[in-house]
N, C-alpha and C positions, 0 to 999 in steps of 0.2 A: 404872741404869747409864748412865754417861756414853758417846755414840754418838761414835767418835774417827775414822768413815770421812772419807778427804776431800772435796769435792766438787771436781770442775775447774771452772777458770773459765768464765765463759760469754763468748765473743768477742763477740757480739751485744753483752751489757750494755758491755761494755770501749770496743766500739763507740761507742755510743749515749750513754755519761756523760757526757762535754762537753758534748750537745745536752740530756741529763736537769738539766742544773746550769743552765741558763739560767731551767728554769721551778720552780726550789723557792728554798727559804731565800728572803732579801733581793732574788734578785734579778730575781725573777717580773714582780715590780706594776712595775719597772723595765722591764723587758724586754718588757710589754702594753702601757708607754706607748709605748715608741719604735715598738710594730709598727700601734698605732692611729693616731699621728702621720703614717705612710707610709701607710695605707691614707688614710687623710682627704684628704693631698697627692692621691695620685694617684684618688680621687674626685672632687675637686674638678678634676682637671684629664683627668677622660673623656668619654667620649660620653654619662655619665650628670651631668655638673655641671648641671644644669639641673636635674636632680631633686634633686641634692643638695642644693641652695640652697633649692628649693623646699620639700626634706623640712621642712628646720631654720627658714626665715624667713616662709614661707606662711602668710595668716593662720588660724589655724581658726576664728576668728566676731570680728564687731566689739570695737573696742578697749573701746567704751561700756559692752559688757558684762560686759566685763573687762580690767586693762590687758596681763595674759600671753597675749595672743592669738596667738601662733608658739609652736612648740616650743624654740625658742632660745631664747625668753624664759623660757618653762618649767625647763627646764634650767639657767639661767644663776643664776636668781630665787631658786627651789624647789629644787632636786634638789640643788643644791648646797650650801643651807640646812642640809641633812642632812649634808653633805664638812664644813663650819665645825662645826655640831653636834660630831661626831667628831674635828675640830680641838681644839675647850673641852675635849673631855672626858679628851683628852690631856693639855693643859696645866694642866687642874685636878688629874692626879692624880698629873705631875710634878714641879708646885711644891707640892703636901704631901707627898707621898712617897715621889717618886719622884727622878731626877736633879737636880733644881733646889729641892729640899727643902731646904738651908742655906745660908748667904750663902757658903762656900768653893763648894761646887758651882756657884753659880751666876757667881762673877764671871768666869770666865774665859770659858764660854760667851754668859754676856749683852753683855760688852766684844766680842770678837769678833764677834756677831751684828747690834750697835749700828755698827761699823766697818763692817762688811761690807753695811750698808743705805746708811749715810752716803757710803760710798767712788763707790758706784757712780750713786748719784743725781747728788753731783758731774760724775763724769765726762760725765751724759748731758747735763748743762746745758750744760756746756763743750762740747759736739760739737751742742747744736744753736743756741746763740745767737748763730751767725754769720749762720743762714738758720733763717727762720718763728719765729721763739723763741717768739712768744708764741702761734702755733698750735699748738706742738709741747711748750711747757713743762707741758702738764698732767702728758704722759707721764714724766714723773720719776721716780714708783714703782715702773715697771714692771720694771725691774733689779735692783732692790734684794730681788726672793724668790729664797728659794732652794725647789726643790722636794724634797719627803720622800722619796719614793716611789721618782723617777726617781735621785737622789742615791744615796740608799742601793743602789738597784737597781745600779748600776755598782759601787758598791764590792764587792756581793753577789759580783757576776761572779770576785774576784779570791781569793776563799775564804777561808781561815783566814792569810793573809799579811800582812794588815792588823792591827797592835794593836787589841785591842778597846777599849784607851782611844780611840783614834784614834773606832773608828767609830762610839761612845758618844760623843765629843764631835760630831762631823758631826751623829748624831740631836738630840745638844739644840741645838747652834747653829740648826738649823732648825725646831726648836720654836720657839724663842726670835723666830726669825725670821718664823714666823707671829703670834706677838703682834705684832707690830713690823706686819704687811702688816694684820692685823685693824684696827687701830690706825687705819693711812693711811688703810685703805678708810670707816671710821666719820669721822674725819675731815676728810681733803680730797675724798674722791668725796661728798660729800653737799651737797645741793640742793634748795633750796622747802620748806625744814622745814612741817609739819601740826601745828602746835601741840596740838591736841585728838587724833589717833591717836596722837602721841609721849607723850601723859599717859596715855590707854587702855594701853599697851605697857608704861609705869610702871608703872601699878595692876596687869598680870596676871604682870610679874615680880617684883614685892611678893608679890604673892599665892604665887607658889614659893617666893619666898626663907620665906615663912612656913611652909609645908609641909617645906621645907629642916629648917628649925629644930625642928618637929615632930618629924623625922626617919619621915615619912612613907614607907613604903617600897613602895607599888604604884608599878609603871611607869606606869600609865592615867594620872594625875591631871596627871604631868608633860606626858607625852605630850600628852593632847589640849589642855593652856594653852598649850603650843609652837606646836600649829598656831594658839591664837588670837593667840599675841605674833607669830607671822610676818606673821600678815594684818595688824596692824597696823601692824607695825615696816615693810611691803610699802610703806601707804598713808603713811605717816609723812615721805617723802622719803630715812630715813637709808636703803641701799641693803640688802635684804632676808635676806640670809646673817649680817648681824652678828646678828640673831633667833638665829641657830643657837647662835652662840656664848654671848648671856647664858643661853637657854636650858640650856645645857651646868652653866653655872656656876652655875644654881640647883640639880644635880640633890646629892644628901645624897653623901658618902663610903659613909658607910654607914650602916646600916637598924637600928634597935630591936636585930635580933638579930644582930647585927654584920656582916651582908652586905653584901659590896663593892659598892653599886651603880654606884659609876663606873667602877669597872671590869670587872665582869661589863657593862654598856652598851657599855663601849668596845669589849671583845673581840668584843660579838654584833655590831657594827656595821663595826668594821674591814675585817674579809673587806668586805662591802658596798659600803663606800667605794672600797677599793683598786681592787676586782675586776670593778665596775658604775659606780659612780656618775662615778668620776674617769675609766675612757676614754671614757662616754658624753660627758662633758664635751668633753673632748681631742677624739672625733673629729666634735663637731659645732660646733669653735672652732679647732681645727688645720688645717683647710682653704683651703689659698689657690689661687686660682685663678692661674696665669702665664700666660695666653692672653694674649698682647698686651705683656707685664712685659719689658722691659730691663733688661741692668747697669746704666742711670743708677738705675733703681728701686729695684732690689737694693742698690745702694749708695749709695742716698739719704741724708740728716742723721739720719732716724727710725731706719729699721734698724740702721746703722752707731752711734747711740746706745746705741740696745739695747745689742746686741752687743759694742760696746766696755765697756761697765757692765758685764756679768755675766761676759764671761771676765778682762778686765784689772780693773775695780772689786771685785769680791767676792775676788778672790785680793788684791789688794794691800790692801785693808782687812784683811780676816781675818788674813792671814800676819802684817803690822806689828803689827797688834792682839796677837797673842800672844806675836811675837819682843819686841815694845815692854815686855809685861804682867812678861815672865821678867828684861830687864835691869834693870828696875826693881826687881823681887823684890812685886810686885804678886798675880801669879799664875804658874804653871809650866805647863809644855807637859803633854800631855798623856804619861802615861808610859809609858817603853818605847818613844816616837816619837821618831824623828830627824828635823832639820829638812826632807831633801827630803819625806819622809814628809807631814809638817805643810802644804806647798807642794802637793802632790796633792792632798788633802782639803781647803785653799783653793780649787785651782780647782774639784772637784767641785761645790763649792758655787755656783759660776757657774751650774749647772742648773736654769734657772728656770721649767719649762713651766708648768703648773698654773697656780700665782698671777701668775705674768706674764701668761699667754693671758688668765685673769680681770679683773687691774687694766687692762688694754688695751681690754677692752671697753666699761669704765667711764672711760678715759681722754682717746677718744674719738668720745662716742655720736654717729649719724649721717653721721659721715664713714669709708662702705665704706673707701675708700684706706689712708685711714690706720691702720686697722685692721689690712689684710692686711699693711701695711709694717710694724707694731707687732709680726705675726706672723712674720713672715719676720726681724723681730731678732732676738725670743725663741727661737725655731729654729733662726737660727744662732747666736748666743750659746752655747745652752747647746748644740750639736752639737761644738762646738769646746771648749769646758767638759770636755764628757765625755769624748773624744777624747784629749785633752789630758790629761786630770787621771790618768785611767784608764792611759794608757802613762806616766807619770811613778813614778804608784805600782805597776806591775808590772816597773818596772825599779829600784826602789828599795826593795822591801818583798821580804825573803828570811825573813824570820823567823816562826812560828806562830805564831794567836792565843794570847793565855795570860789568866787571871784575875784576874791580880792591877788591885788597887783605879788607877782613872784616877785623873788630879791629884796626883800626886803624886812626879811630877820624875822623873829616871832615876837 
Protein backbone atom coordinates (compact mmCIF):
# COMPACT_ATOMS: atom_id res chain seq x y z
CA UNK A 1 0.00 0.00 0.00
CA UNK A 2 1.26 3.19 -1.23
CA UNK A 3 1.96 5.72 2.10
CA UNK A 4 0.14 9.04 0.70
CA UNK A 5 0.87 11.03 4.22
CA UNK A 6 2.49 14.35 3.50
CA UNK A 7 5.47 15.37 5.13
CA UNK A 8 6.07 19.32 5.85
CA UNK A 9 8.87 20.94 4.67
CA UNK A 10 11.83 21.16 6.70
CA UNK A 11 12.81 25.17 7.05
CA UNK A 12 16.27 24.10 8.17
CA UNK A 13 16.91 22.10 4.75
CA UNK A 14 15.18 25.19 2.84
CA UNK A 15 17.62 27.10 4.80
CA UNK A 16 20.70 25.40 4.30
CA UNK A 17 20.18 24.32 0.15
CA UNK A 18 22.11 27.29 -1.23
CA UNK A 19 24.96 26.48 1.20
CA UNK A 20 24.32 22.34 0.40
CA UNK A 21 24.68 23.28 -3.64
CA UNK A 22 28.14 24.75 -3.22
CA UNK A 23 29.59 21.36 -1.96
CA UNK A 24 27.81 18.63 -4.47
CA UNK A 25 27.49 18.00 -8.18
CA UNK A 26 30.18 20.10 -10.46
CA UNK A 27 30.64 22.42 -8.13
CA UNK A 28 32.48 21.08 -5.10
CA UNK A 29 36.30 20.59 -6.60
CA UNK A 30 35.41 24.25 -7.80
CA UNK A 31 34.39 25.60 -4.86
CA UNK A 32 37.78 23.57 -2.70
CA UNK A 33 39.84 25.35 -5.04
CA UNK A 34 38.84 28.77 -4.45
CA UNK A 35 38.57 28.11 -0.55
CA UNK A 36 42.30 26.58 -0.56
CA UNK A 37 43.64 29.41 -2.92
CA UNK A 38 42.39 31.89 0.15
CA UNK A 39 43.68 29.77 2.79
CA UNK A 40 47.30 29.61 0.96
CA UNK A 41 47.06 33.74 0.53
CA UNK A 42 46.27 34.31 3.77
CA UNK A 43 49.04 31.58 5.14
CA UNK A 44 51.40 33.08 3.34
CA UNK A 45 50.76 36.36 4.52
CA UNK A 46 50.40 35.35 8.71
CA UNK A 47 52.44 35.13 11.62
CA UNK A 48 52.88 31.68 10.31
CA UNK A 49 54.63 32.49 6.59
CA UNK A 50 57.78 31.47 7.77
CA UNK A 51 56.57 28.24 8.39
CA UNK A 52 54.75 27.93 5.54
CA UNK A 53 57.51 28.59 3.28
CA UNK A 54 59.40 26.55 5.37
CA UNK A 55 56.71 23.60 5.27
CA UNK A 56 56.88 23.45 1.32
CA UNK A 57 60.61 24.71 0.38
CA UNK A 58 62.78 23.28 3.50
CA UNK A 59 65.17 20.93 2.34
CA UNK A 60 64.47 17.30 4.03
CA UNK A 61 68.11 15.78 3.11
CA UNK A 62 70.83 16.68 0.42
CA UNK A 63 70.07 17.33 -3.07
CA UNK A 64 73.00 14.62 -3.78
CA UNK A 65 70.92 12.17 -2.41
CA UNK A 66 68.10 12.92 -4.25
CA UNK A 67 67.09 15.80 -6.46
CA UNK A 68 63.17 16.04 -4.69
CA UNK A 69 64.59 17.23 -1.59
CA UNK A 70 61.58 19.90 -0.50
CA UNK A 71 58.12 19.03 -0.37
CA UNK A 72 57.49 21.37 -3.08
CA UNK A 73 59.43 19.47 -5.20
CA UNK A 74 57.65 16.45 -4.07
CA UNK A 75 54.47 17.75 -4.82
CA UNK A 76 55.28 19.51 -8.03
CA UNK A 77 57.35 16.38 -9.50
CA UNK A 78 55.57 13.33 -8.03
CA UNK A 79 52.04 13.94 -6.77
CA UNK A 80 51.26 15.57 -9.50
CA UNK A 81 52.49 12.75 -11.82
CA UNK A 82 49.46 11.15 -10.64
CA UNK A 83 46.87 14.73 -11.43
CA UNK A 84 48.53 14.07 -15.53
CA UNK A 85 48.21 10.30 -14.98
CA UNK A 86 44.36 10.98 -14.40
CA UNK A 87 44.65 13.67 -17.11
CA UNK A 88 45.76 10.51 -19.99
CA UNK A 89 43.25 8.54 -18.77
CA UNK A 90 40.61 11.10 -19.46
CA UNK A 91 41.79 11.93 -22.86
CA UNK A 92 42.42 8.29 -23.79
CA UNK A 93 38.86 7.36 -23.14
CA UNK A 94 37.53 10.55 -24.73
CA UNK A 95 39.09 10.24 -27.94
CA UNK A 96 37.93 6.56 -28.28
CA UNK A 97 34.74 6.92 -26.89
CA UNK A 98 34.00 9.19 -25.45
CA UNK A 99 33.23 13.09 -26.59
CA UNK A 100 36.11 13.55 -29.09
CA UNK A 101 35.54 9.98 -30.47
CA UNK A 102 34.79 11.33 -34.22
CA UNK A 103 36.04 14.05 -36.38
CA UNK A 104 32.37 15.93 -36.09
CA UNK A 105 32.84 15.96 -32.23
CA UNK A 106 35.94 16.88 -32.20
CA UNK A 107 36.27 19.96 -34.59
CA UNK A 108 34.51 22.40 -33.01
CA UNK A 109 35.97 21.69 -29.63
CA UNK A 110 39.59 21.24 -30.86
CA UNK A 111 39.26 24.73 -33.28
CA UNK A 112 38.12 26.53 -30.22
CA UNK A 113 40.67 25.06 -27.83
CA UNK A 114 43.60 25.60 -30.43
CA UNK A 115 42.14 29.58 -30.63
CA UNK A 116 41.85 29.90 -27.18
CA UNK A 117 45.79 28.75 -26.49
CA UNK A 118 46.95 30.76 -29.53
CA UNK A 119 44.84 34.10 -28.58
CA UNK A 120 46.14 34.42 -25.41
CA UNK A 121 49.78 33.55 -25.61
CA UNK A 122 49.66 36.41 -28.16
CA UNK A 123 48.27 38.78 -26.08
CA UNK A 124 51.10 38.08 -23.28
CA UNK A 125 53.94 38.70 -25.91
CA UNK A 126 52.41 41.98 -26.77
CA UNK A 127 52.01 43.23 -23.13
CA UNK A 128 55.40 42.12 -22.19
CA UNK A 129 57.88 43.06 -25.18
CA UNK A 130 57.90 46.45 -24.28
CA UNK A 131 59.80 45.85 -20.81
CA UNK A 132 62.13 42.44 -19.96
CA UNK A 133 60.82 40.62 -23.07
CA UNK A 134 63.28 38.28 -22.99
CA UNK A 135 63.13 37.55 -19.18
CA UNK A 136 59.71 37.38 -19.22
CA UNK A 137 59.10 35.62 -22.69
CA UNK A 138 59.39 32.03 -21.32
CA UNK A 139 56.14 32.89 -19.60
CA UNK A 140 53.87 32.66 -22.63
CA UNK A 141 52.16 29.39 -21.67
CA UNK A 142 51.11 30.20 -18.88
CA UNK A 143 47.69 31.80 -20.07
CA UNK A 144 46.83 29.66 -22.51
CA UNK A 145 45.13 26.66 -19.70
CA UNK A 146 42.19 26.55 -18.80
CA UNK A 147 41.47 24.87 -15.60
CA UNK A 148 38.80 21.66 -15.36
CA UNK A 149 37.86 21.60 -12.05
CA UNK A 150 37.71 25.38 -11.12
CA UNK A 151 35.80 26.01 -14.76
CA UNK A 152 33.25 23.60 -14.43
CA UNK A 153 33.00 24.31 -10.59
CA UNK A 154 31.49 27.80 -11.49
CA UNK A 155 29.32 26.63 -14.02
CA UNK A 156 28.22 23.95 -11.38
CA UNK A 157 27.19 26.82 -9.13
CA UNK A 158 24.56 28.01 -11.73
CA UNK A 159 22.56 24.48 -11.79
CA UNK A 160 20.45 23.10 -14.36
CA UNK A 161 20.21 26.78 -16.46
CA UNK A 162 23.15 26.17 -18.41
CA UNK A 163 22.57 23.91 -21.91
CA UNK A 164 24.21 20.76 -21.22
CA UNK A 165 25.63 21.23 -24.75
CA UNK A 166 27.13 24.26 -23.37
CA UNK A 167 28.64 22.55 -20.49
CA UNK A 168 29.74 19.41 -22.63
CA UNK A 169 31.49 21.66 -24.76
CA UNK A 170 33.49 23.83 -21.65
CA UNK A 171 34.48 19.96 -20.54
CA UNK A 172 36.08 19.11 -23.84
CA UNK A 173 37.49 22.45 -24.79
CA UNK A 174 39.41 21.84 -21.63
CA UNK A 175 40.33 18.47 -22.25
CA UNK A 176 41.51 19.32 -25.47
CA UNK A 177 43.32 22.15 -23.72
CA UNK A 178 45.12 19.90 -21.55
CA UNK A 179 46.67 18.16 -24.69
CA UNK A 180 47.60 21.48 -25.87
CA UNK A 181 49.42 22.43 -22.07
CA UNK A 182 50.82 18.55 -22.00
CA UNK A 183 52.24 19.28 -25.36
CA UNK A 184 53.93 22.90 -24.30
CA UNK A 185 55.16 21.44 -21.08
CA UNK A 186 56.93 18.19 -23.04
CA UNK A 187 58.11 20.56 -25.28
CA UNK A 188 59.29 24.18 -24.50
CA UNK A 189 59.82 23.56 -20.57
CA UNK A 190 62.45 20.81 -21.30
CA UNK A 191 66.20 21.07 -20.81
CA UNK A 192 69.65 19.17 -20.62
CA UNK A 193 67.92 16.18 -22.30
CA UNK A 194 69.75 12.46 -20.68
CA UNK A 195 70.15 10.67 -23.60
CA UNK A 196 70.54 7.26 -21.92
CA UNK A 197 67.33 7.77 -19.07
CA UNK A 198 65.21 8.99 -22.19
CA UNK A 199 66.03 5.44 -24.08
CA UNK A 200 65.60 3.60 -20.41
CA UNK A 201 61.76 5.51 -20.41
CA UNK A 202 61.56 4.15 -24.09
CA UNK A 203 62.35 0.68 -23.36
CA UNK A 204 59.72 0.52 -20.15
CA UNK A 205 56.91 2.22 -22.18
CA UNK A 206 57.57 -0.41 -24.99
CA UNK A 207 57.42 -2.76 -22.61
CA UNK A 208 53.41 -1.32 -21.63
CA UNK A 209 52.48 -0.67 -24.88
CA UNK A 210 53.35 -4.53 -25.27
CA UNK A 211 51.25 -5.59 -22.29
CA UNK A 212 48.72 -2.97 -23.74
CA UNK A 213 48.54 -5.19 -26.68
CA UNK A 214 48.42 -8.38 -24.65
CA UNK A 215 45.71 -6.86 -23.15
CA UNK A 216 47.04 -7.69 -19.87
CA UNK A 217 44.59 -6.83 -17.37
CA UNK A 218 46.18 -6.68 -13.59
CA UNK A 219 46.58 -3.06 -12.37
CA UNK A 220 50.23 -4.25 -10.75
CA UNK A 221 52.20 -4.62 -13.85
CA UNK A 222 51.18 -1.14 -15.00
CA UNK A 223 51.45 0.33 -11.95
CA UNK A 224 54.87 -0.51 -10.71
CA UNK A 225 56.43 0.24 -14.77
CA UNK A 226 54.87 3.83 -14.14
CA UNK A 227 56.77 4.28 -11.07
CA UNK A 228 59.85 3.04 -13.10
CA UNK A 229 58.99 5.35 -16.41
CA UNK A 230 58.63 8.47 -13.69
CA UNK A 231 62.03 7.83 -12.31
CA UNK A 232 63.44 7.87 -15.47
CA UNK A 233 61.43 10.26 -17.33
CA UNK A 234 62.39 12.54 -13.54
CA UNK A 235 66.26 11.90 -14.67
CA UNK A 236 65.70 12.34 -18.43
CA UNK A 237 65.53 16.23 -18.21
CA UNK A 238 61.85 16.06 -20.01
CA UNK A 239 59.92 17.60 -16.90
CA UNK A 240 58.52 14.51 -14.78
CA UNK A 241 54.51 14.62 -14.87
CA UNK A 242 54.63 13.94 -18.82
CA UNK A 243 55.52 10.09 -17.27
CA UNK A 244 51.96 10.38 -15.87
CA UNK A 245 50.52 10.87 -19.04
CA UNK A 246 52.45 8.15 -21.55
CA UNK A 247 51.83 6.09 -18.58
CA UNK A 248 48.11 6.76 -18.85
CA UNK A 249 48.14 6.06 -22.51
CA UNK A 250 49.71 2.56 -22.30
CA UNK A 251 46.97 1.38 -19.83
CA UNK A 252 44.40 -1.29 -22.35
CA UNK A 253 40.61 0.03 -22.89
CA UNK A 254 39.77 -3.03 -21.77
CA UNK A 255 40.91 -6.41 -20.34
CA UNK A 256 40.38 -10.18 -22.00
CA UNK A 257 36.97 -10.09 -20.25
CA UNK A 258 35.85 -6.93 -21.59
CA UNK A 259 36.59 -4.75 -18.32
CA UNK A 260 36.81 -1.14 -18.72
CA UNK A 261 40.09 -0.48 -17.36
CA UNK A 262 40.44 3.02 -18.31
CA UNK A 263 37.72 3.72 -16.92
CA UNK A 264 37.18 1.87 -13.83
CA UNK A 265 41.28 3.65 -13.26
CA UNK A 266 39.77 6.89 -13.97
CA UNK A 267 36.73 6.77 -11.85
CA UNK A 268 38.84 5.11 -8.74
CA UNK A 269 41.44 7.93 -9.19
CA UNK A 270 39.24 10.98 -9.76
CA UNK A 271 37.67 11.56 -6.32
CA UNK A 272 41.79 11.38 -5.60
CA UNK A 273 42.85 13.90 -7.97
CA UNK A 274 40.12 16.40 -7.50
CA UNK A 275 39.73 16.09 -3.64
CA UNK A 276 43.61 15.66 -2.39
CA UNK A 277 45.92 15.81 -4.97
CA UNK A 278 44.88 19.15 -6.84
CA UNK A 279 44.42 21.61 -3.51
CA UNK A 280 47.40 19.89 -2.02
CA UNK A 281 48.99 21.37 -5.05
CA UNK A 282 47.00 24.80 -4.99
CA UNK A 283 47.70 25.36 -1.52
CA UNK A 284 51.42 24.75 -1.55
CA UNK A 285 51.79 26.92 -5.05
CA UNK A 286 48.89 29.59 -4.44
CA UNK A 287 50.74 31.23 -1.75
CA UNK A 288 52.06 34.74 -2.17
CA UNK A 289 53.49 36.54 0.14
CA UNK A 290 52.46 40.76 -0.10
CA UNK A 291 54.63 41.88 2.80
CA UNK A 292 56.39 44.60 1.18
CA UNK A 293 54.22 44.23 -2.66
CA UNK A 294 53.05 47.54 -4.29
CA UNK A 295 50.56 48.41 -6.91
CA UNK A 296 53.72 48.95 -9.18
CA UNK A 297 54.01 45.10 -8.53
CA UNK A 298 50.63 44.03 -8.84
CA UNK A 299 50.58 45.77 -12.04
CA UNK A 300 53.86 44.93 -13.27
CA UNK A 301 54.25 43.62 -17.29
CA UNK A 302 54.15 39.82 -15.86
CA UNK A 303 50.88 39.81 -13.95
CA UNK A 304 49.01 42.23 -16.10
CA UNK A 305 50.13 39.53 -19.07
CA UNK A 306 48.84 37.03 -17.29
CA UNK A 307 45.68 38.37 -16.69
CA UNK A 308 45.17 40.23 -19.77
CA UNK A 309 45.75 36.50 -21.68
CA UNK A 310 43.17 34.53 -19.80
CA UNK A 311 40.33 36.86 -19.20
CA UNK A 312 40.51 38.98 -22.72
CA UNK A 313 42.86 36.12 -24.71
CA UNK A 314 40.76 32.89 -24.00
CA UNK A 315 37.37 34.70 -24.40
CA UNK A 316 38.19 36.23 -27.67
CA UNK A 317 39.83 33.18 -29.20
CA UNK A 318 37.24 30.90 -28.10
CA UNK A 319 34.19 33.17 -28.89
CA UNK A 320 35.82 33.99 -32.83
CA UNK A 321 36.80 30.49 -32.94
CA UNK A 322 33.14 29.31 -32.94
CA UNK A 323 31.17 32.45 -34.16
CA UNK A 324 34.05 32.13 -37.13
CA UNK A 325 33.53 28.01 -37.37
CA UNK A 326 29.21 28.65 -37.70
CA UNK A 327 29.64 31.67 -40.56
CA UNK A 328 31.54 29.62 -42.36
CA UNK A 329 29.36 26.44 -41.94
CA UNK A 330 32.72 24.67 -40.65
CA UNK A 331 31.08 23.64 -37.37
CA UNK A 332 27.70 24.93 -35.32
CA UNK A 333 27.46 26.23 -31.79
CA UNK A 334 26.72 24.21 -29.56
CA UNK A 335 22.85 23.49 -29.29
CA UNK A 336 20.28 25.06 -27.62
CA UNK A 337 23.10 27.87 -26.87
CA UNK A 338 22.68 31.57 -27.61
CA UNK A 339 25.31 33.60 -28.41
CA UNK A 340 25.57 35.53 -24.94
CA UNK A 341 25.43 32.05 -23.48
CA UNK A 342 28.57 30.97 -25.88
CA UNK A 343 30.44 34.48 -24.52
CA UNK A 344 30.02 33.16 -20.68
CA UNK A 345 31.53 29.97 -21.22
CA UNK A 346 34.34 31.79 -23.21
CA UNK A 347 35.24 33.76 -20.41
CA UNK A 348 34.91 30.79 -18.01
CA UNK A 349 37.52 29.36 -19.71
CA UNK A 350 39.76 32.20 -18.74
CA UNK A 351 40.00 30.11 -15.35
CA UNK A 352 43.31 29.00 -15.35
CA UNK A 353 44.73 27.92 -11.82
CA UNK A 354 46.09 24.57 -11.84
CA UNK A 355 48.09 24.54 -15.12
CA UNK A 356 48.90 28.14 -15.04
CA UNK A 357 50.27 27.83 -11.13
CA UNK A 358 52.18 24.66 -12.74
CA UNK A 359 53.60 25.92 -16.16
CA UNK A 360 54.81 29.21 -13.97
CA UNK A 361 56.85 27.16 -12.00
CA UNK A 362 58.59 25.67 -14.84
CA UNK A 363 58.59 29.08 -16.43
CA UNK A 364 60.55 30.62 -14.24
CA UNK A 365 62.85 28.28 -12.19
CA UNK A 366 64.82 30.25 -9.44
CA UNK A 367 63.55 33.58 -9.74
CA UNK A 368 61.13 33.78 -6.32
CA UNK A 369 59.68 37.15 -7.93
CA UNK A 370 58.74 36.28 -10.73
CA UNK A 371 56.91 33.55 -9.62
CA UNK A 372 54.83 35.10 -7.08
CA UNK A 373 54.09 37.97 -10.03
CA UNK A 374 53.31 34.76 -12.47
CA UNK A 375 50.86 33.91 -9.35
CA UNK A 376 49.26 37.06 -8.63
CA UNK A 377 48.39 37.02 -12.81
CA UNK A 378 46.95 33.62 -12.68
CA UNK A 379 44.79 34.73 -9.62
CA UNK A 380 43.69 37.61 -10.98
CA UNK A 381 43.10 36.50 -14.41
CA UNK A 382 41.11 33.83 -13.60
CA UNK A 383 39.17 35.80 -10.49
CA UNK A 384 38.01 38.12 -12.94
CA UNK A 385 37.29 35.18 -15.55
CA UNK A 386 34.98 33.66 -12.97
CA UNK A 387 33.53 36.78 -11.77
CA UNK A 388 32.81 37.82 -15.10
CA UNK A 389 31.84 34.69 -16.90
CA UNK A 390 29.66 33.45 -14.07
CA UNK A 391 27.23 36.87 -13.84
CA UNK A 392 27.16 36.90 -17.66
CA UNK A 393 25.64 33.38 -17.70
CA UNK A 394 23.26 33.90 -14.68
CA UNK A 395 21.83 36.90 -16.39
CA UNK A 396 21.55 35.23 -19.68
CA UNK A 397 20.80 31.45 -19.19
CA UNK A 398 16.82 31.11 -18.15
CA UNK A 399 16.32 27.94 -19.65
CA UNK A 400 16.69 24.17 -18.06
CA UNK A 401 19.20 21.71 -18.82
CA UNK A 402 17.68 19.24 -21.48
CA UNK A 403 19.38 16.06 -23.32
CA UNK A 404 19.08 16.50 -26.37
CA UNK A 405 22.38 15.58 -28.46
CA UNK A 406 25.21 18.92 -28.47
CA UNK A 407 26.52 20.08 -32.09
CA UNK A 408 24.01 20.22 -33.67
CA UNK A 409 22.88 23.89 -34.20
CA UNK A 410 19.47 25.32 -32.87
Amino acid sequence: MTDNKIIPPNPLRSLFAPVRALFVGDASAGVLLILIAAAAMLAANSPLHEEYHTLFHGELFSADLFKLNTLHLWINDALMAIFFFVVGLEVKREWIEGQLSTNDQRKLPVLAAIAGMAVPALIYVSFVQAEDAEALMSGWAIPAATDIAFAMGVLGLLGNRVPSSLRLFLLTVAIVDDIGAVLVIAVFYTANLKLGYLALAAVVAAVMYALNRMKVASYWPYILLALVLWYFVLNSGIHATIAGVVAALMIPMVGPNDETMVEKMEHSLAPWSAYLIVPVFGFANAGVDFTGMGIDQVLAPLPLAIAAGLFLGKQVGIFAAIWGAEKVGFAVRPKGSNWPEVWGVSILCGIGFTMSLFIGELAFPGSRELIDEAKIGTLLGSLISAVVGFTILRMTTTHPDDDRSPYLGD
